[in-house]
N, C-alpha and C positions, 0 to 999 in steps of 0.2 A: 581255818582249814583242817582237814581230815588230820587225826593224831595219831602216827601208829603203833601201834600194839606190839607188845611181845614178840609174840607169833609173827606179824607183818615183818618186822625188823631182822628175827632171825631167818624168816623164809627169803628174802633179799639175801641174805648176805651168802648162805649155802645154796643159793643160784648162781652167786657170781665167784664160789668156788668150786663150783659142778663146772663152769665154764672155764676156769683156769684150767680143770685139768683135763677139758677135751681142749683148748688151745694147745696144752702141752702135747699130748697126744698126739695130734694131728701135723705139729713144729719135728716128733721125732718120725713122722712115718708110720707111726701105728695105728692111725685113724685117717682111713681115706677120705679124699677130698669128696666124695660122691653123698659119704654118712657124715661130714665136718660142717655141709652145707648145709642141709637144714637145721643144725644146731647152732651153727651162729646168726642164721638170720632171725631164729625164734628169740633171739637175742639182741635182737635191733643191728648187727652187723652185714650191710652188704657190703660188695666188690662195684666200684663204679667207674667210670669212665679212666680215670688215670690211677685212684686211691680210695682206700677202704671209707664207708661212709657210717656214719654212728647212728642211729635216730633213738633217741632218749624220749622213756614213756614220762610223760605230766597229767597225768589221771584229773580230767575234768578242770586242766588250764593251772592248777593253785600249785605258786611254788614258795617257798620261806625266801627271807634274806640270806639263809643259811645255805641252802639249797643252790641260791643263784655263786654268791662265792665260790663252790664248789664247781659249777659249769665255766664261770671264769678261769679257775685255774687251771681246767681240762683247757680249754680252749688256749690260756697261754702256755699252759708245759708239756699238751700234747696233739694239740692241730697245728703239726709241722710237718711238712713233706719230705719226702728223701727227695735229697739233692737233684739225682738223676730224674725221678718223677715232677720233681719239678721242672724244671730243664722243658723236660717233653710236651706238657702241658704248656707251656708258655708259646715254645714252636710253634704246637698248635691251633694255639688260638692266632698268632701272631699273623699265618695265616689267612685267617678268618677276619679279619680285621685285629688289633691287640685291644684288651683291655689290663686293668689290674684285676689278678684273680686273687683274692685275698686269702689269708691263711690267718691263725689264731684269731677266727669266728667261731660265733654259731649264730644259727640261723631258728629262727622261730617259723613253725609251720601252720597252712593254714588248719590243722588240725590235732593245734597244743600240744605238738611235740617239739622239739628241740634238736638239732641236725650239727655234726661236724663231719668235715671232708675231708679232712686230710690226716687222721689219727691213724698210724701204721699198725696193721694187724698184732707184728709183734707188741705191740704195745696195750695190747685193748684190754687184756686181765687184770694189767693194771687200771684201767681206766675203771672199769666194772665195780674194782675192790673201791675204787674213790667214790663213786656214786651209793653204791650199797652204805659207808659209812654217813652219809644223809639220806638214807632209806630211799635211793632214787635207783633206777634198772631201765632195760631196752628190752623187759621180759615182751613178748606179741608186739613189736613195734613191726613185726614183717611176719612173713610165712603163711600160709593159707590155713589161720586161725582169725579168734577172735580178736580182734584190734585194740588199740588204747581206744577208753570211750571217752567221748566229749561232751560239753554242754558249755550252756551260755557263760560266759565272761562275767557279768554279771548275777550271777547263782548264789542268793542268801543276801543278797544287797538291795536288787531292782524293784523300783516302784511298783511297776505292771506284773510282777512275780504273784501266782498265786499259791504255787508250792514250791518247794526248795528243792532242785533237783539231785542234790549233790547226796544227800543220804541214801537215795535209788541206785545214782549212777557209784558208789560204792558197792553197794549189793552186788550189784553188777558187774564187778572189777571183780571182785573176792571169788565171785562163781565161774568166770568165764575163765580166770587165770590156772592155765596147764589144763583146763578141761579135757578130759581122757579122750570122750567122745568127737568132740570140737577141735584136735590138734591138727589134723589133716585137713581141713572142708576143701571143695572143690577147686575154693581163690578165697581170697584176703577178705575182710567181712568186718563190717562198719558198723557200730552203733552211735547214736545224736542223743542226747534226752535235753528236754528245757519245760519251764516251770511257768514260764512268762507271757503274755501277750504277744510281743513280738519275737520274732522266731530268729535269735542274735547266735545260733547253732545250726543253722541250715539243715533241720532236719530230714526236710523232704527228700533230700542228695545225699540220702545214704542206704544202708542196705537194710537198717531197720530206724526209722527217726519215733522216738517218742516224745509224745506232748501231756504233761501233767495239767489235770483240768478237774474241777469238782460240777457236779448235775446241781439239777434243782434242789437234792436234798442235802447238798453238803457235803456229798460221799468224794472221797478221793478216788481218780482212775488215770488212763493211761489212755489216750487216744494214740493207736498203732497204724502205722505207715511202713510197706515190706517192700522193697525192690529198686528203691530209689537208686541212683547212680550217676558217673559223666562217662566219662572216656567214649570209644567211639559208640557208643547206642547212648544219649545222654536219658533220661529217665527220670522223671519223679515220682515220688514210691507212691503205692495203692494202699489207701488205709482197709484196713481188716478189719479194724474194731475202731467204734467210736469212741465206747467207753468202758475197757476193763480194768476191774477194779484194782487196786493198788498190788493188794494183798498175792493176784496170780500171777504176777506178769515175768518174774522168773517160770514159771510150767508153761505160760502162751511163748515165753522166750523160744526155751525149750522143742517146743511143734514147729513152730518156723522153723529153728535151725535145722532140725530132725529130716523136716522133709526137704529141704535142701540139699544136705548134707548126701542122704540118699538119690535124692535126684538130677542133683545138679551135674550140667556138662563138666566131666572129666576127659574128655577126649580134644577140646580146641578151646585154649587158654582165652583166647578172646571172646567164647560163649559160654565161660565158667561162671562169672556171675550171678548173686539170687537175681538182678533183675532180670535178666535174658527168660529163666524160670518161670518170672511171673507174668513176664510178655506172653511166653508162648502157649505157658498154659493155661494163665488167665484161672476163671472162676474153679477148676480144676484143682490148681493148687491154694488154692482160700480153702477149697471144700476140703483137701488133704489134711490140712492144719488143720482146721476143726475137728476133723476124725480125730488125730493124734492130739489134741488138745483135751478130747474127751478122754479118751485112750489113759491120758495123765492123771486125768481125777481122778477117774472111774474104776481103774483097774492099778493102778501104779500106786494109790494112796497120794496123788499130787506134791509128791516129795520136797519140790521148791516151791512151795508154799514160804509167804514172809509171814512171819510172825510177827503180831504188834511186841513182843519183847525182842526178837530180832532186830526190828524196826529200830527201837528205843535204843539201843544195845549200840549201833552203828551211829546214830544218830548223836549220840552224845559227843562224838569222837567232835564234833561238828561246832564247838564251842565256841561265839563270838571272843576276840583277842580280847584282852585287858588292854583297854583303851585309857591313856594317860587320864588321870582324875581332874579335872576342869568343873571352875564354876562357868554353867554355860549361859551364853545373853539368849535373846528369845530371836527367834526366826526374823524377827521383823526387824531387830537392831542389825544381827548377821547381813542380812539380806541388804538393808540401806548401804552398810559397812562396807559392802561388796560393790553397791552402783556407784558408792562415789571412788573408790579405787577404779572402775571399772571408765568411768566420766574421766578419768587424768589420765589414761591410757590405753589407747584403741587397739593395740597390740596384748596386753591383759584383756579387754573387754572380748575381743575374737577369740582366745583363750578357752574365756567362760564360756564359752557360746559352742565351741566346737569341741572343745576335749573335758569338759566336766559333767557327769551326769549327774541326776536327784539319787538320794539314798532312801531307804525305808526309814533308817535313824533320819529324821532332819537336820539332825545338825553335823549330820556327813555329808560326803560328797565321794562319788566314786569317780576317776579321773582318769583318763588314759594319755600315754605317755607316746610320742610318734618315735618312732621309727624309721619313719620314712625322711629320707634325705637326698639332698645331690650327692653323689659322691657312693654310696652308701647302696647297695643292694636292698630293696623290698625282705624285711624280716632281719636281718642280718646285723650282732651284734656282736664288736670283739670285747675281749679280755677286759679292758678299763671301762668301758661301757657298761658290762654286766655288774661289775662291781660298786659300780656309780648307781643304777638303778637298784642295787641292796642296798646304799647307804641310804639312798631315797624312801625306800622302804621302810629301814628300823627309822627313821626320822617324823616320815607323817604317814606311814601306813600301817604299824604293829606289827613291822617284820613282814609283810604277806605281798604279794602281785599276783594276777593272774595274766597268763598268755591267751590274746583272743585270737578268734578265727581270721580277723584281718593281718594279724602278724605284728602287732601290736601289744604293747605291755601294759595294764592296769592296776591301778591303785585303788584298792575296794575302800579303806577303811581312812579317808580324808577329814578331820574337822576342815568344816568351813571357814571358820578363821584363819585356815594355816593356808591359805586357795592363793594367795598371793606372794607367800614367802615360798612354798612349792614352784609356784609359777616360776618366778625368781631363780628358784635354784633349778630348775630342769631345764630351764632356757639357758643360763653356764654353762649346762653338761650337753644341750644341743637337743634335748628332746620334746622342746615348748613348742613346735610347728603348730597352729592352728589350721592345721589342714586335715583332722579327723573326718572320716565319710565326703571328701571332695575328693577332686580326681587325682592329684597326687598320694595320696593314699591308698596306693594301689596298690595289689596281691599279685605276686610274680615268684613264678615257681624256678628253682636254680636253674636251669633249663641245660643247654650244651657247653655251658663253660664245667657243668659236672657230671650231671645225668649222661648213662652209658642209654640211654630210649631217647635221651632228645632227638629230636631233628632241626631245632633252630634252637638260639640263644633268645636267653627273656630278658636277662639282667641288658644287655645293651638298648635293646627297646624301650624298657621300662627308665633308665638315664634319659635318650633322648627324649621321652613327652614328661620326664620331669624339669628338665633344663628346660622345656619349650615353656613352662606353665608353671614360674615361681613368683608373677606377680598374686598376690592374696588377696586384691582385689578384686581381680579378674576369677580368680576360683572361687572366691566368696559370692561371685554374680551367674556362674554358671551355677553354682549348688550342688547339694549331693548327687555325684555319682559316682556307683563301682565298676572300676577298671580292675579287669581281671586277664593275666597276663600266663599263660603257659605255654612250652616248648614243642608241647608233642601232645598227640591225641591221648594221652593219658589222662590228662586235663588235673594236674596238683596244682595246677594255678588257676584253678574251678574256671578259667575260661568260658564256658556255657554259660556261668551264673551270673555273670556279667552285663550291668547294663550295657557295658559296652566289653569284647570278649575280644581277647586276639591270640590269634594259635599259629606254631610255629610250624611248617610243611618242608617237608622237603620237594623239592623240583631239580631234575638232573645235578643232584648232587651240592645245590645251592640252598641256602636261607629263606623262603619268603615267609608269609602272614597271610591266614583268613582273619578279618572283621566278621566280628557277628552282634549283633543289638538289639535289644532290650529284651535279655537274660534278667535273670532274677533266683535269689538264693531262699528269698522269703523272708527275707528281712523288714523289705517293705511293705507296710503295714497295707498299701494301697493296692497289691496285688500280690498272688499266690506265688511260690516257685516256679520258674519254667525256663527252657532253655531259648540261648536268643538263636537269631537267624542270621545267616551269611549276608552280607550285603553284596560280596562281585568276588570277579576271581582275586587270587592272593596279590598281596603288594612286596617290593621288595622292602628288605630294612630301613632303605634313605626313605621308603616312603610312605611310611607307616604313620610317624608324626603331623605330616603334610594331611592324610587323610583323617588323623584324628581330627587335627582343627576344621577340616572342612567338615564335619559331620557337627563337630560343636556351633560352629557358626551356624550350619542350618536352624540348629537348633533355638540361639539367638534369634534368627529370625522368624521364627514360626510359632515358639513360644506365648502361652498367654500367661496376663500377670501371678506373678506367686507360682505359676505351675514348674514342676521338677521337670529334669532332662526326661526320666523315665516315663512320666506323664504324656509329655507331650510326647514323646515316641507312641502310644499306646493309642492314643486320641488322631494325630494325621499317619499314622503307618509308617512302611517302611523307606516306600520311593523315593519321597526327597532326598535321604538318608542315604539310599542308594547311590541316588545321581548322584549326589555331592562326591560321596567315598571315590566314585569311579572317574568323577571329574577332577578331582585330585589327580589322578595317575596321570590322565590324560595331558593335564596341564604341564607333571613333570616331565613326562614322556619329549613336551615341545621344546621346555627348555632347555632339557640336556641335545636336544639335537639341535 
C-alpha cells in the first residue's frame, strides 16, 4: 500500500490542527455557524438526523493493521451518543417499528470510506488529531469538491489487471486535494479508476469513471467516461476518449472539470450535477472540453503533464509487503493440498469457491472477508471486530486489507497454504459466510434509522431478506446476485445498479419500496452498466421479502441450465418478473383481509 511521505504526513496532521482551531472558534462564538459549515464538512463532518456523522477518507480502499486499530478505538471511545440523543432516536424509531440502532460502529461504504454516527461534534478535534497520527483524515469526504477516489479492491493483485491503478489514482489524490480552483464545484464530484477486465469499481456511475487499457502498441491510456451517476436522473457516463494517453489525463482531468465547474447548474441542487450537463448539452459539452483541452497544451504549457519521473517517484511508494520467507511447494502440490481439505469439508470447500480469489503471485490468494450477517447491518463493524480483522491481517495478510465496493473487507496478500487456517480463524470471529456475490451479500445504505434525506429504513429490510434466505444451499442454487438496498432517491445504496434494486419512498408520511431489475454496476462481465426498471407500484415493508422470493422463484422457474438470475432476466424480460412482484401484494393483500 501507498507509503507516506514527509510532506503527506505533516500536510494531515496541520489539517487537523487548522480544524481544531476552527472547532474552537466556532464552540466560542467567533465563527459563525454559516462560515463553520463548509469547513467541517470539507472535513468529512456532517450534522444528521439525530448526531454528528464522520465519513473518514480510504484513498483507493487500502488500510494497514495499524490504521484499522485506530478506527477501532474511535469507534469504541468515541461513537457514543449523548444520553438525551439517544433517548430521542430510540422514541423514534420505536415508533417506526423498533430495532437495535447500534453505537460503537463503523460502517464501510459502498465507496471505501468508513462512516461513524454518533461521535459528538465536541469531540471530533480530537478524533481528527487520532486519525492524522496514522496518516488518515475526512479531508473532501463531503462538500461540493473533489471526492475520495476509488478503484477496484483488487488493484496490484488481480489476474485480469492489466495496469495497476493505484499509482494514477494517487496522482490523482495529491492534485485534487484543496484544489484552489475545484473547492466550490457546482455539487459533489466523483472519480472511479480500475486497471482490470472486469469493472470491480463501477466505474460507469460516477462523474468521471476511468479504465486503464494498453492499444495494439503497448502504449498505456486512459479510456474516459464523463457524467455517469444515480440518484433521481440515474445515468451512465459518455465516454470522451477511448484512449488518452497516460501521461495527460491530469490536463483532460483538468477540461472536464473546468468546463463543469463553469457551467454547471448552480441554481437547483438537484440539476447540479456533471451528468444533468452532459445530458443536456450532449456533443456540445465534449466539444467544450476539447476546446479547453487544447487550450491546456497549446497555450497553458499542459502544466499537469505526468512525468515518467513523476510516475516512478509515486509509484515506488507502491511496494509489494515483505511477505514472510517460505520454501514454497509448486502450484500443483498447493492446489491437491487444497482439494483434499476442500473433499472433508463442504463448508471450507464453498469457502473457496466464494470468497477466495487467484492472485497474479500464485502462490497467493486474495480473500474477502463478509460482512454481511443476521443481526448485523450491511457494512457495519464495531470496535472488537475491527480489531479482530487487524489481527487477521498482521497474521496472513502483511498488515494490509482493503475495503471494497460491496462493503466488504479483503485480504490481498494470502499464501495459499495459510487458506485453511484463515478460513478457520475468520469463521471464530464470524466472518467465514460463504456468501460473497449471492444475494445475502447485499449493499444497504444506513437509510432512516440515521440519514436526515432518508425516506424509509434499509437496515430493517435488508435483516428481513436476510433472515428469509440463510439456507447456503438454497443461495448457492440461486447464484450470483446483487441486491442493492437504499433509503431515499439519493441511491448510497446504488439501488439502480442492482440486479435487483429496492428504494425507500415515502407515501403520506409512511415507509414503502420501489423493486427495480436487472440494474447492473458493470461488474458483469456479461453485460454493460445500466439502471434497472420498476417492476409495479411500491410495496409496504411486510412486503418486500414476500415479493423478493416471488421474483426469485420466477426465476427458478424460467431459468435455463447454468444461466444466472441476471441472464435470464435479460433473455425473457421483465413481465413475468412483473406479474410475480405484483402477485405477491395481491396474495398479501387476501390474507391479511
Amino acid at each position: 500500500m501507498y507509503q507516506y511521505t514527509d510532506f503527506d504526513r505533516q500536510f494531515v496532521r496541520l489539517r487537523a490542527a487548522q480544524f481544531r482551531d476552527q472547532l474552537e472558534r466556532w464552540q466560542a462564538g467567533k465563527l459563525p455557524e454559516d462560515e463553520f459549515r463548509p469547513l467541517r464538512l470539507q472535513n468529512g463532518w456532517y450534522v444528521q438526523r439525530y448526531a454528528p456523522m464522520l465519513r473518514v477518507a480510504v484513498p483507493y480502499g487500502e488500510l494497514s493493521s495499524r490504521q484499522l486499530r485506530v478506527l477501532a478505538k474511535i469507534a469504541r471511545e468515541y461513537d457514543e451518543p449523548e444520553a438525551e440523543v439517544y433517548k430521542r432516536a430510540v422514541e423514534t424509531q420505536g415508533k417506526l417499528g423498533s430495532h437495535k440502532l447500534p453505537t460503537h460502529y463503523a460502517h464501510f461504504t459502498t465507496r471505501q470510506n468508513v462512516q461513524y454516527n454518533w461521535i459528538p461534534l465536541a469531540k471530533s478535534a480530537d478524533v481528527m488529531d487520532l486519525l492524522a497520527s496514522v496518516d488518515m483524515h475526512g479531508i473532501q469526504t463531503s462538500g461540493n469538491c473533489i471526492r475520495n477516489i476509488t478503484s477496484d479492491e483488487r488493484a496490484g493483485v488481480a489476474v485480469d489487471e492489466v495496469v495497476d491503478p493505484r499509482p494514477y489514482a494517487e496522482i490523482m489524490r495529491q492534485w485534487s486535494t484543496l484544489h484552489p480552483e475545484f473547492a466550490f464545484l457546482p455539487r459533489k464530484f466523483k472519480i472511479a479508476i480500475t486497471g482490470a477486465a472486469e469493472d470491480r469499481a463501477a466505474t460507469g456511475w460516477h462523474d468521471v469513471g476511468l479504465k486503464l487499457l494498453k492499444n495494439d502498441a503497448g502504449e498505456i491510456g486512459f479510456r474516459v467516461q464523463v457524467g455517469g451517476g444515480m440518484g433521481r436522473t440515474p445515468i451512465v457516463g459518455t465516454v470522451l476518449r477511448e484512449f488518452l494517453p497516460w501521461q495527460q489525463i491530469m490536463n483532460y482531468l483538468e477540461a472536464v472539470i473546468r468546463v463543469y465547474n463553469r457551467y454547471g447548474r448552480r441554481d437547483n441542487i438537484y440539476k447540479a450535477r456533471i451528468k444533468i450537463l452532459v445530458k443536456a448539452e450532449g456533443q456540445r459539452y465534449i466539444d467544450d472540453v476539447e476546446a479547453e483541452y487544447r487550450q491546456i497544451l497549446e497555450h497553458d504549457g499542459a502544466p499537469h503533464t505526468i512525468t515518467q519521473a513523476e510516475f516512478d517517484r509515486v509509484a515506488a511508494s507502491f511496494v509489494p509487503p515483505a511477505l514472510a520467507q517460505r520454501v514454497y511447494q509448486s502450484a500443483e502440490v498447493t492446489d491437491a493440498a487444497l482439494r483434499e481439505q476442500a473433499a472433508d469439508d463442504v463448508q471450507f470447500a464453498r469457502w473457496l469457491q466464494r470468497n477466495v480469489a487467484p492472485h497474479k503471485n500464485p502462490a497467493l490468494r486474495a480473500v474477502t472477508l463478509s460482512f454481511k450477517r443476521l443481526g448485523q447491518a450491511p457494512g457495519d463493524a464495531n470496535a472488537d471486530q475491527l480489531d479482530t480483522v487487524a489481527a487477521l491481517a498482521d497474521r496472513f495478510s502483511a498488515g494490509e486489507v482493503r475495503v471494497t465496493h460491496d462493503q466488504n473487507v479483503l485480504l490481498p496478500w494470502v499464501h495459499a497454504e495459510d487458506l485453511h487456517a484463515l478460513w478457520l480463524a475468520a469463521r471464530a470471529a464470524g466472518f467465514a459466510s460463504a456468501n460473497v456475490h449471492l444475494l445475502t451479500d447485499m449493499i444497504a445504505c444506513p437509510g432512516g434509522d440515521f440519514c436526515a434525506l432518508a425516506n424509509a429504513r434499509s437496515i430493517p429490510v435488508a435483516e428481513a431478506i436476510t433472515e428469509r434466505y440463510q439456507d447456503l444451499d438454497e443461495l448457492d442454487d440461486l447464484g450470483e446476485i446483487d441486491l442493492h438496498i437504499s433509503g431515499c432517491i439519493n441511491s448510497c445504496g446504488h439501488h439502480h445498479s442492482g440486479h435487483i434494486g429496492i428504494l425507500g419512498v415515502d407515501k403520506d408520511g409512511k415507509e414503502w419500496y420501489q423493486v427495480t431489475l436487472a440494474g447492473s454496476d458493470g461488474s458483469d462481465l456479461s453485460g454493460p452498466a445500466q439502471a434497472g426498471k420498476v417492476v409495479g407500484p411500491s410495496f409496504s415493508a411486510a412486503e418486500v421479502p414476500d415479493v423478493i422470493e416471488a421474483v426469485l422463484n420466477t426465476y427458478r422457474d424460467t431459468r435455463n441450465a447454468g444461466e444466472t438470475f441476471i441472464d435470464t432476466l435479460r433473455r425473457v424480460g421483465h413481465d413475468p418478473f412483473k406479474a410475480a412482484a405484483n402477485g405477491a401484494r395481491f396474495k398479501a393483500e387476501e390474507v391479511s383481509a
